[in-house]
C-alpha positions as CSV (number, residue, x, y, z in Angstrom):
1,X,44.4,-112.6,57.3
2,X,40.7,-113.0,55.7
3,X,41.0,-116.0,53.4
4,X,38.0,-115.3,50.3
5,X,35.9,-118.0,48.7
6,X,34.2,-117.3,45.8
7,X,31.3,-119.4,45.0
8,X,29.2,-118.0,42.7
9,X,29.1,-120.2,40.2
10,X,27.9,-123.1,42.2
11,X,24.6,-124.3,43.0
12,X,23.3,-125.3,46.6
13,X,24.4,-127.1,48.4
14,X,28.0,-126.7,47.3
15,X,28.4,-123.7,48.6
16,X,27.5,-124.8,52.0
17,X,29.3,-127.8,51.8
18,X,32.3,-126.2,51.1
19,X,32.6,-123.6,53.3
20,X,31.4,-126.3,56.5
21,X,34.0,-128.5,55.6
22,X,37.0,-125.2,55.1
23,X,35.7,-124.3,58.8
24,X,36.2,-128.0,60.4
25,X,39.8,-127.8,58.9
26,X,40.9,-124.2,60.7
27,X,41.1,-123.7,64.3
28,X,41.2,-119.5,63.8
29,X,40.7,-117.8,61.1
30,X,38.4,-115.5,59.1
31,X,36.4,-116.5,56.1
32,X,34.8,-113.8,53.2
33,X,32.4,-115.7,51.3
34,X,31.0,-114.7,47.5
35,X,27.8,-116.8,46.5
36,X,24.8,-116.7,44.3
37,X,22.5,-119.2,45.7
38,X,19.4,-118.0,48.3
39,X,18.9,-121.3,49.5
40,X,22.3,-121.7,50.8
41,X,22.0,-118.3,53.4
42,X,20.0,-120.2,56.4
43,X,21.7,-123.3,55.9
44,X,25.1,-121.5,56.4
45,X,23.9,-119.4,59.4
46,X,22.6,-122.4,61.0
47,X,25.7,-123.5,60.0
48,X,28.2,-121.2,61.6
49,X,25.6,-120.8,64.8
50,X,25.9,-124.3,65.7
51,X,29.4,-124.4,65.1
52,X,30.1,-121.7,67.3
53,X,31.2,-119.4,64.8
54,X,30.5,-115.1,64.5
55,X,29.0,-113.4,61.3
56,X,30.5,-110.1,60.4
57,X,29.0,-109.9,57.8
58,X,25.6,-111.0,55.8
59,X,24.5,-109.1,53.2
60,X,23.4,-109.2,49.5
61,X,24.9,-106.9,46.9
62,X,23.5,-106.9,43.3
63,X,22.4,-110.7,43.6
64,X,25.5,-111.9,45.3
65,X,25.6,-112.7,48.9
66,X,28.6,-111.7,50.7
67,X,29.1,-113.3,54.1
68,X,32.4,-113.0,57.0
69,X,32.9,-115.3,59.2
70,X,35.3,-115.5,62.4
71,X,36.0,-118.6,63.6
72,X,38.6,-118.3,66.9
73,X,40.1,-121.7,68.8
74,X,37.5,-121.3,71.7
75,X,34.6,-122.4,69.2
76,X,36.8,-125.4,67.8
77,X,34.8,-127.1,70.2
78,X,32.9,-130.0,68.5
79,X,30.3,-128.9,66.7
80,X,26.9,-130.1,67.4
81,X,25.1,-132.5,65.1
82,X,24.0,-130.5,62.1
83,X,20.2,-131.5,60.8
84,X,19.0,-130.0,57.8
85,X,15.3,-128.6,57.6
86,X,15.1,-126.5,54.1
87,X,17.3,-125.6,51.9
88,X,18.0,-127.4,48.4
């Protein structure tokens, strides 16, 4: 089952915040994501590729990023220490 967050309507670094802190909670699972902000995209790759975590999915449609993530119980490992660069 692909659980959907839409989160559009918020502003960076919500978005990324949120959907970090939805990951740490699930062992398996897959994620659909709906946002607006740009800023937001690298952080949340960086994101998912330091938490061991596969993109489906990145792409932009009409202004709105759409991003699916996998996350399976071999990359519940913990994740590495997250430093942000850019963004916000």
């Amino acid at each position: 089952m692909i659980e959907e967050m839409d989160l559009t309507r918020l502003e960076c670094p919500e978005p990324f915040m949120k959907v970090v802190a939805k990951l740490m909670k699930i062992d398996n699972g897959e994620l659909k994501i709906r946002y607006k902000d740009a800023k937001c995209r690298e952080m949340l790759l960086e994101a998912m590729r330091l938490m061991n975590c596969k993109v489906l999915e990145d792409s932009q449609q009409d202004g709105i990023f759409i991003m699916h993530i996998k996350k399976e119980s071999g990359s519940s490992e913990k994740p590495k220490k997250i430093e942000l660069t850019g963004g916000c």
